[in-house]
Structure formats: structure tokens, C-alpha cells
C-alpha positions, -999 to +999 in steps of 0.1 A: -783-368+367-776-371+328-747-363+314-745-349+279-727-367+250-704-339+249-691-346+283-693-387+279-668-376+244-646-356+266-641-384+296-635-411+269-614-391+250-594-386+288-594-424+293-578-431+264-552-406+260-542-417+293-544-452+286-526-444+252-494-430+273-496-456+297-495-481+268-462-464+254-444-459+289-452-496+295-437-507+260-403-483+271-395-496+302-404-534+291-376-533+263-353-512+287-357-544+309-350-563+283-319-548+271-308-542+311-311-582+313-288-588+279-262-563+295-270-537+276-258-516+301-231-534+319-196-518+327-173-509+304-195-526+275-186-490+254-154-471+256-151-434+255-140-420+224-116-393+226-106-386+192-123-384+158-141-413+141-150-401+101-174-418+086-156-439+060-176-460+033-207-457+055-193-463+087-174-448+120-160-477+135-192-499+143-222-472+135-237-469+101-235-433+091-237-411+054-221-374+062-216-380+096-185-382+121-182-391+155-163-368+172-163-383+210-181-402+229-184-406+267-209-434+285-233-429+311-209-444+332-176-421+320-203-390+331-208-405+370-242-424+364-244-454+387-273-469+370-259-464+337-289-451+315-302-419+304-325-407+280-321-370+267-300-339+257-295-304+257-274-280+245-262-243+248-238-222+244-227-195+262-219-161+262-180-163+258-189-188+232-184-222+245-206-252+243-223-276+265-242-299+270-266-315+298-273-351+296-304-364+313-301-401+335-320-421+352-304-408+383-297-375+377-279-353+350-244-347+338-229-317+323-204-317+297-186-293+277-175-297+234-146-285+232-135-269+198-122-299+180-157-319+192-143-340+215-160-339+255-152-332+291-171-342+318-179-316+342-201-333+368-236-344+376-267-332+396-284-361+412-320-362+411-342-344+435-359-374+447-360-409+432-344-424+397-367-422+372-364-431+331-375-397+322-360-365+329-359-335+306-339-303+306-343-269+288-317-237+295-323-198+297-296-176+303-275-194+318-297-214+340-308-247+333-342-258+345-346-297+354-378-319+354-388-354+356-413-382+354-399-389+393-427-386+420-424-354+436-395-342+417-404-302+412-383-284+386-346-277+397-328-247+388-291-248+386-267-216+374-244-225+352-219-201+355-204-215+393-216-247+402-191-260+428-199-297+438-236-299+415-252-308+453-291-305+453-284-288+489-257-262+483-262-256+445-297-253+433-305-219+425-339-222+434-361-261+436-399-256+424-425-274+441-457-260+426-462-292+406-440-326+411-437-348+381-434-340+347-426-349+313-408-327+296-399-289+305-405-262+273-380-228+271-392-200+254-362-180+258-377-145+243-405-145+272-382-159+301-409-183+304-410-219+312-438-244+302-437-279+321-463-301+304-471-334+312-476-331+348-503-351+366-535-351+344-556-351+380-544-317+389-558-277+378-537-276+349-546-317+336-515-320+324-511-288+301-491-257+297-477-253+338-466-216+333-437-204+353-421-172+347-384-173+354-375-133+349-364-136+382-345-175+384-346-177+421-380-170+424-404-186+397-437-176+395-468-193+380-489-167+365-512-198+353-519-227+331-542-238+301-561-272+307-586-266+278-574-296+260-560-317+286-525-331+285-492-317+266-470-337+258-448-309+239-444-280+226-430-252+209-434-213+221-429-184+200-435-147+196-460-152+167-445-130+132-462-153+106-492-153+077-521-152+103-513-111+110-540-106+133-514-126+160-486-111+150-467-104+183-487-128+205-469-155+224-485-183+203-476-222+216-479-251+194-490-284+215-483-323+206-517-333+228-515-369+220-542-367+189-541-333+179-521-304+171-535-273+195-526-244+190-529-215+216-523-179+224-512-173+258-501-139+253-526-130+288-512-156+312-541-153+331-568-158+300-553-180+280-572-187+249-575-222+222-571-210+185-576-248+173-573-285+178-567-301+150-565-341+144-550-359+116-553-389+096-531-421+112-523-405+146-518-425+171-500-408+196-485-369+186-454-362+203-434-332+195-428-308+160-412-278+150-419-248+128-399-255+095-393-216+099-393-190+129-392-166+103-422-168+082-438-196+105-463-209+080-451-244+081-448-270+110-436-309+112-451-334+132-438-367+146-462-394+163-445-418+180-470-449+181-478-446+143-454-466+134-460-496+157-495-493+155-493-491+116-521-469+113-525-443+082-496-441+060-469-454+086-486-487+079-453-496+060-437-489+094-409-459+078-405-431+100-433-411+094-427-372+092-464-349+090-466-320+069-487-289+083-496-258+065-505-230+097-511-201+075-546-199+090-534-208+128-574-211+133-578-240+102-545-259+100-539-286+071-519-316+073-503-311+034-487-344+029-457-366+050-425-375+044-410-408+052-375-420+061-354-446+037-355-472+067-383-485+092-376-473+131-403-452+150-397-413+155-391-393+188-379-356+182-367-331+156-356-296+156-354-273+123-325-254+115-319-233+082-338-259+062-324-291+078-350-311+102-330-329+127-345-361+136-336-386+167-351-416+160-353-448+177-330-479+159-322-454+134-305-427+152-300-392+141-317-385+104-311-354+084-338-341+062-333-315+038-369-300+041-362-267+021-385-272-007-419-270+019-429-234+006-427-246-028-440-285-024-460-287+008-467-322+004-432-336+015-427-351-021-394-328-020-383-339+012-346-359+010-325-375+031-290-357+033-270-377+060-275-398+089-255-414+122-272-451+132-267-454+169-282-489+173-266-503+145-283-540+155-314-534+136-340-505+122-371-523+134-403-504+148-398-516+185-383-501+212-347-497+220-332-470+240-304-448+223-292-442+253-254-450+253 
């Protein structure tokens, strides 16, 4: 039996996607070993912070930082981790107001509230469903937060966050979801009451795509589907469409990282859901996340690769964070525009837009703030400038891999 060249592009295109994110979980948990070795994560080697640190003549007590205070800090072990390590956050706040936050770790996560003058309290933890794993992700709706992770067999837990007693995975879970087990990271589109966890196991139905799960009803999620077209997700952003291509206006439009491309689809029919475009870009190495500039006008998107850097392919050759400019006017025929690039050398992770800020976390480098509000006039970046920043690995801003995970 032949197969056509068309397939043979599509199973070596699989292979090495999937030997791509092996290659970058591999380089993670080899410098996590590294740092667990050097006691990066030994007791009581960081102190909570209680009160206000301003950042004085570039620094808040040991951490570079321009613009930026610290105003508290608590360690994985202050917030009940026994292994000491996490790796992301979330926050909310609620209808009377208050914020929180949920902090993923390697063996479960914590919940913590900012109080009004920015300093924490530690609420209490969820332990994980099954095993520990170095990646767990969280997303909230409503006041339920929805829990997944890179541990085998995990599901997605649901937790209410308006009367948790003791966080136990037996008494106090809203609902556990076994329709897939592992996962990478868990998308919210809030508008929909639906929740997208992508990254699940490429050798299922979905091959790692959008898993859709409608959550109108939090103690009984329903899958009305998923979209495999272009394989794995590895984020992605999900919005009621109100941009420049008007014949979507109103759709539920999703904007995937897939490793090489940006893909964009319309998954307004849950059951039919259809590929606008997949679009690659000069340099990538591996795309990881991005965010409209605007959910207003939507005609503008940033892109972060996260092995760009290290590999120093394309422009990131010179190994600064590396930020990708796209123009989505035509959601069909999107147009990388131009980059911008970071002041210092440290490979990216995530950003989130608001009101013309881009938010980024970057490893080495910490949190960056980009003033980004001159991309309708100067789509190439050019405009782009740095406005503030807080270094929380103040040891170096090399392009390897340490965890900001403190």
C-alpha cells in the first residue's frame, strides 16, 4: 500500500512536534534537577514577605526591578507544598470584590487571597488527584476553578470557591472529570461557560487539541466535542469573534499556539468545528501561547515561542526575548508584521494584554512590561517599549532554563 506524500508530511510533521515537546519537557525537568540538587528548594531558603518592598534605585531588597514593588511574598512551603515547587498562577476576583489567587505545585495547588494593601493569606491547598507532577494549570469561571495536569490519569477537578471546608479531593470537589486524563494546560472562555483542555494525549480522538467541555452546569461537564484537525494545542485564547473579518462576527473563534503555527478556528458548532488557517512563521521553533493586543477591535495578536531563543533560529538568534507581531484582519491570511524584543536575553513563556500593556513572565527575567499601544499605528513592533519590570531570578538573564517558581 503507498502512502501519499501528503500523509508521509503529516506523520513527520507528528513526529517532530512530539519530539519537539519532549525535547523542551526534558530540558525543564533537567535544570529543575539541577537547581533541586544546589538547594534551590530547601527549607526556609526564602522568607515570607509580609509587608511592602518598593523598588528603590532598581531594586526590592535582592530582585532587580524598574516600576515595580513587591508587596508579599509567601513560599511554596508557607502555602503547605511538601515538595516545595510549583509552576503557575491564576487569579480572580470575586463578586464582593476580593481577590485571589490559585497557585499551581507539583503536588497540588494552594489558594491565596490579596488582601487590599497587597500583602497574602494562605487559604489552603487541594492536593493533586493522583500523582505529583511539574505541570499543573488552572483557569476559573464563576466561581469555580477547574484543575488540570501533566499527571497520569489526573482528569480535570472542579472545586467551588465560595465554601471549601478542608480542600479534600473526597469531600470537596464539585465534580472530578475523567473523559481525558493528562493535560497541559486548561483554557476558560468565560462568555461561553466553556472549557478547552489542550494538550492531552496526542494518541487519543482529539490528538491533543481543543478537548471541549461545557461547564453551564459545573457538576456535570459535558463534552460536546473536540477539533484534532491540526493535532496538538498547546494554548490558546477563545473569544466571541467582534473584529475586522465581519463575516465571523459573533462566532466563538479560538486562537491556537500548535507548536509551529498559529491556527485559527471557529468552533461556534461544537459538533462541526471548522480550520480558518494555520499559519507558520519565520524562526519558530516551538509556539506556545499569545494574546489579542485588543478584545475590542481584535485585529492584532502577540506571539511567544519558547525554544526560539535557545535554538537561536530567526531573529531570536541574538537570544532577547523574542515577542511576534500578527496582523488577523483577514483571520483566513494572517501576517506576522514584525517582533519586538526585550532589553535583556532570557527565553519567553506567557503574556496577557491589558489596556495596551502586554504582560510578560519570562524565564531568568521575570515579569516584563511592554507598552504595546502604538500596534494599530506601527505594526512592526518598532514602537514597542519597555515600561517596567520585576527580575525574579536575579542570578542571571541567560537563555537556559530556570524555574521562577519561588
Amino acid at each position: 500500500m503507498k502512502l501519499s506524500a501528503m500523509l508521509l508530511g503529516a506523520l513527520a510533521a507528528y513526529a517532530y512536534a512530539q519530539a519537539e515537546m519532549d525535547r523542551l519537557m526534558d530540558l525543564k525537568l533537567k535544570h529543575w534537577a539541577k537547581m533541586r540538587a544546589e538547594g534551590a528548594f530547601d527549607n526556609a531558603r526564602l522568607q515570607a514577605v509580609a509587608g511592602p518592598m518598593p523598588c528603590v534605585n532598581g531594586k526590592s531588597g535582592p530582585y532587580s526591578c524598574s516600576k515595580v514593588d513587591m508587596l508579599g511574598f509567601l513560599s511554596h512551603q508557607d502555602m503547605g507544598s511538601s515538595t516545595k515547587e510549583g509552576n503557575d498562577v491564576w487569579g480572580w476576583t470575586s463578586s464582593t470584590g476580593r481577590e485571589f489567587g490559585a497557585v499551581g505545585q507539583t503536588d497540588g495547588t494552594a489558594f491565596v487571597e490579596i488582601l487590599k494593601d497587597g500583602s497574602l493569606k494562605y487559604l489552603g491547598r487541594l492536593p493533586t488527584q493522583t500523582v505529583s507532577s511539574s505541570w499543573r494549570d488552572m483557569k476559573v469561571i464563576n466561581g469555580y476553578v477547574y484543575i488540570g495536569s501533566e499527571a497520569a490519569n489526573h482528569g480535570l477537578q472542579l472545586l467551588t470557591l465560595t465554601a471549601p471546608k478542608t480542600f479534600s479531593i473526597r469531600t470537596d470537589l464539585t465534580a472530578i472529570y475523567s473523559g481525558f486524563g493528562s493535560s497541559h494546560n486548561i483554557v476558560a472562555h468565560e462568555a461561553k461557560n466553556m472549557i478547552y483542555a489542550v494538550g492531552t494525549s496526542r494518541n487519543s480522538a482529539c490528538k491533543g487539541g481543543l478537548f471541549m467541555l461545557d461547564v453551564s452546569n459545573p457538576a456535570k461537564p459535558v463534552s460536546p466535542g473536540c477539533v484534532s484537525q491540526d493535532g496538538y494545542v498547546h494554548d490558546a485564547q477563545c473569544v466571541v469573534y467582534s473584529g475586522p473579518d465581519t463575516q465571523y462576527n459573533g462566532k466563538e473563534i479560538c486562537f491556537n499556539y500548535n507548536e509551529d503555527t498559529l491556527t485559527i478556528v471557529d468552533v461556534t458548532n461544537k459538533k462541526a468545528p471548522r480550520q480558518i488557517s494555520r499559519t507558520p512563521y519565520a524562526g519558530s521553533s516551538y509556539t506556545h501561547q499569545g494574546w489579542l493586543t485588543s478584545t475590542t477591535n481584535m485585529k492584532y495578536l502577540l506571539l511567544d515561542d519558547e525554544l526560539d531563543e535557545e535554538d537561536g533560529t530567526g531573529v531570536a538568534a541574538n537570544g532577547r526575548t523574542t515577542t511576534y507581531v500578527f496582523d488577523i484582519s483577514s483571520l483566513a491570511k494572517p501576517v506576522n508584521t514584525g517582533y519586538y524584543q526585550s532589553p535583556v536575553k532570557s527565553i519567553d513563556h506567557n503574556q496577557y494584554v491589558k489596556d495596551g500593556l502586554t504582560y510578560q513572565s519570562n524565564y531568568n527575567s521575570g515579569l516584563r512590561i511592554v507598552d504595546i499601544s502604538s500596534v494599530e499605528s506601527d505594526p512592526t513592533g518598532k514602537g514597542f517599549k519597555q515600561v517596567g519590570f520585576f527580575d525574579v531570578h536575579p542570578e542571571d538573564d541567560s537563555r537556559v532554563y530556570f524555574a521562577e517558581q519561588y
